[in-house]
N, C-alpha and C positions, 0 to 999 in steps of 0.2 A: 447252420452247419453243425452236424453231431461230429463229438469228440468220443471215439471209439475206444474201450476200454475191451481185451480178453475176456473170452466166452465166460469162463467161471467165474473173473471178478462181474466182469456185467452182470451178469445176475444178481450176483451179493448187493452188486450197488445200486442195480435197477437203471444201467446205462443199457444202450443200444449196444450189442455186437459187435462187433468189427464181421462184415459179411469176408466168406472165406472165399479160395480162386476154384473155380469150375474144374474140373478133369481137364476141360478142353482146353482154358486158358495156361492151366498150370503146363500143358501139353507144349502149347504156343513158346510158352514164355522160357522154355527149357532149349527150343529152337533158335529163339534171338542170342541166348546166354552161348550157344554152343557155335552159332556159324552169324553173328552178328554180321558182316560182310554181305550178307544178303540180306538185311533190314537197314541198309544204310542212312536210305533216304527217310523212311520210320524217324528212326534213331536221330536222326536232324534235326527233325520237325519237332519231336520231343522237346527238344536241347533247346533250339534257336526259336522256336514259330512261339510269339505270346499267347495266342489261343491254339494252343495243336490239337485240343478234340475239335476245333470247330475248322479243321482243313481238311480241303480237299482226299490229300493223304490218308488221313488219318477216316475219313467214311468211307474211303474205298477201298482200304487194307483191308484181306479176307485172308484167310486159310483155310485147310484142308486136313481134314482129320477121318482116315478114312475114307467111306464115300462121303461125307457129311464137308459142306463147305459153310465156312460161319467169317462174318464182317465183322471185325475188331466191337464195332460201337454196339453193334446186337448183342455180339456172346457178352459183354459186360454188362449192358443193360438186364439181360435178361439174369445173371447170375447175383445183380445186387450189387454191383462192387461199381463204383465210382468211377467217372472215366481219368480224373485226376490221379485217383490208386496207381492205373496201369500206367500213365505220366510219369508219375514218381518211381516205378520199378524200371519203366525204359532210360530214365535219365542215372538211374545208378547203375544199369548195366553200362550206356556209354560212358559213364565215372569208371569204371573198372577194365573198360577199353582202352581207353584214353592213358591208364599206366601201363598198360605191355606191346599197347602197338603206336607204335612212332607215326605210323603213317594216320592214324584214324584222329589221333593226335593233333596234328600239324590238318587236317580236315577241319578240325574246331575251328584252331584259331584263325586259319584262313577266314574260313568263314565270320568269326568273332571281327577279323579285320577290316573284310569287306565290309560289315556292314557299318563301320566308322567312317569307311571310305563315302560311301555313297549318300551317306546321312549329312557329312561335312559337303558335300556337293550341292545337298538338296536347301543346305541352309545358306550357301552361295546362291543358290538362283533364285531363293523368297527372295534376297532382298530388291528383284526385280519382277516384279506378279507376272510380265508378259512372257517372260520364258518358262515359265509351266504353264503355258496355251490354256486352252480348256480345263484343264486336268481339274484343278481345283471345283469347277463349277459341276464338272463330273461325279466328283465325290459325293457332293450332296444331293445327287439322284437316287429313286432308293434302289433296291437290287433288284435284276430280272424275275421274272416268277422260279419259283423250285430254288430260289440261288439263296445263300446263307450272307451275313452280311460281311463276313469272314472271305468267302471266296470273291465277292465283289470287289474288296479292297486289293484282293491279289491280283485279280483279272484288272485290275485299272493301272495296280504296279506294274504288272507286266506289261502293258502297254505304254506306259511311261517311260518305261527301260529303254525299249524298242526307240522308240521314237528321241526321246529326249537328252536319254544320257550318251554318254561318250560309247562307239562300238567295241571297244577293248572292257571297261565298265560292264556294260550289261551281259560280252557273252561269258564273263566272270561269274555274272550274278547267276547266267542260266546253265554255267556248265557243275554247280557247288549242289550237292546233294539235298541242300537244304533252300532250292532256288522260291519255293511258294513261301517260306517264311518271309525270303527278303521281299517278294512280291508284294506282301503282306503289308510291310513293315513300310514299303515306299507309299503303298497305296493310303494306309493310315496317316500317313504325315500329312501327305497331299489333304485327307479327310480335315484333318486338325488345323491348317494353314486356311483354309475354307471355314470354320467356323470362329477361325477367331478376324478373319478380313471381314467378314458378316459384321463384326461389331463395330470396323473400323472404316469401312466403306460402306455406306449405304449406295451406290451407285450399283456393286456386286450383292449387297443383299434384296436389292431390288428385283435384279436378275434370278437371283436361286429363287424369289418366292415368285415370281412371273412361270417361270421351269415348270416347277413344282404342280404350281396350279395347271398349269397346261399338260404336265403328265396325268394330273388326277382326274381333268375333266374329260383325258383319250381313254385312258380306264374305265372309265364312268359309262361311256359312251360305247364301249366294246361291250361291257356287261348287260349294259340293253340291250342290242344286238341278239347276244348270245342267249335273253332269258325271252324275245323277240322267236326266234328261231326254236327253240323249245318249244313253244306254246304253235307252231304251225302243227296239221295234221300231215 
């Protein structure tokens, strides 16, 4: 991790730069400062999501500058600037939201609240393993192809929601601008509540490694197939 020191000291000192913001980012970033109410859901995933460069949201946010259309994690990548930089600026813009509007405000802590809610739920129903059905064995499957391991935990919470939590609960979770962090956030526990039964039941860790292998060997068996099929004329 470089510890970025100003252009002219960096030199004197022989640190690394601090890399500066793009035309386009600085373009961007003047947009969220000016009409933040249309980066709501952004500005969420910032605040609330533990990994927000690695959501959903946050690879598929794009802008428009001109004719030129540019996806948040490109125009950063390609400018040098960290995807945690733009992190730390969206989370000081909704800091500076958060004192002049009430509403975006009370958006936080809703949010801040739900997730005590749901988390105190989830620690109610470990203490009974059959009421999170599958979920948990789920967890330790690894992600679809193309899939980040970030969206797998959401796509599992989200299904967990659905099915398991209470219906006033979950359309809470899916109506709050920041609804892939909770996703996130349920589907990690689940992950975490599955690795620590693994230690404590072998019966279940018998299962996840039985799974496992029987995914790896349908994989196996597809990529023949497929390198099988190449090789025809």
């Amino acid at each position: 991790m470089y510890m970025y020191a100003p252009t002219g000291i960096a030199d004197a000192l022989g640190q690394p730069a601090k890399p500066s913001l793009s035309p386009e980012l600085r373009t961007w970033l003047k947009r969220v400062r000016a009409r933040p109410e249309d980066f709501e859901i952004l500005l969420a995933t910032a605040v609330l999501h533990p990994k927000p460069t690695e959501s959903r949201v946050w690879g598929r946010h794009n802008f428009t500058i001109g004719a030129s259309k540019y996806y948040l994690m490109d125009a950063s990548l390609l400018a040098g600037i960290p995807q945690q930089d733009i992190v730390d600026r969206l989370q000081r813009i909704s800091a500076d939201v958060q004192k002049r509007s009430p509403a975006w405000r009370r958006t936080i802590e809703d949010a801040v609240k739900l997730r005590g809610e749901y988390m105190n739920t989830l620690s109610v129903m470990g203490r009974l393993p059959k009421a999170l059905g599958f979920y948990p064995l789920l967890s330790m499957y690894p992600p679809n192809a193309g899939e980040m391991d970030a969206w797998q935990m959401a796509r599992l919470g989200h299904s967990f929601a659905k099915e398991k939590l209470s219906p006033a609960l979950a359309e809470r979770m899916l109506k709050t601008p920041a609804n892939e962090a909770h996703y996130y956030m349920v589907g990690r526990w689940l992950q975490r509540y599955a690795e620590v039964l693994q230690t404590k039941d072998p019966a279940f860790k018998r299962e996840v490694d039985d799974k496992l292998a029987l995914i790896k060997q349908i994989e196996k068996e597809k990529q023949q197939k497929a390198k099988q099929q190449r090789r025809k004329p």
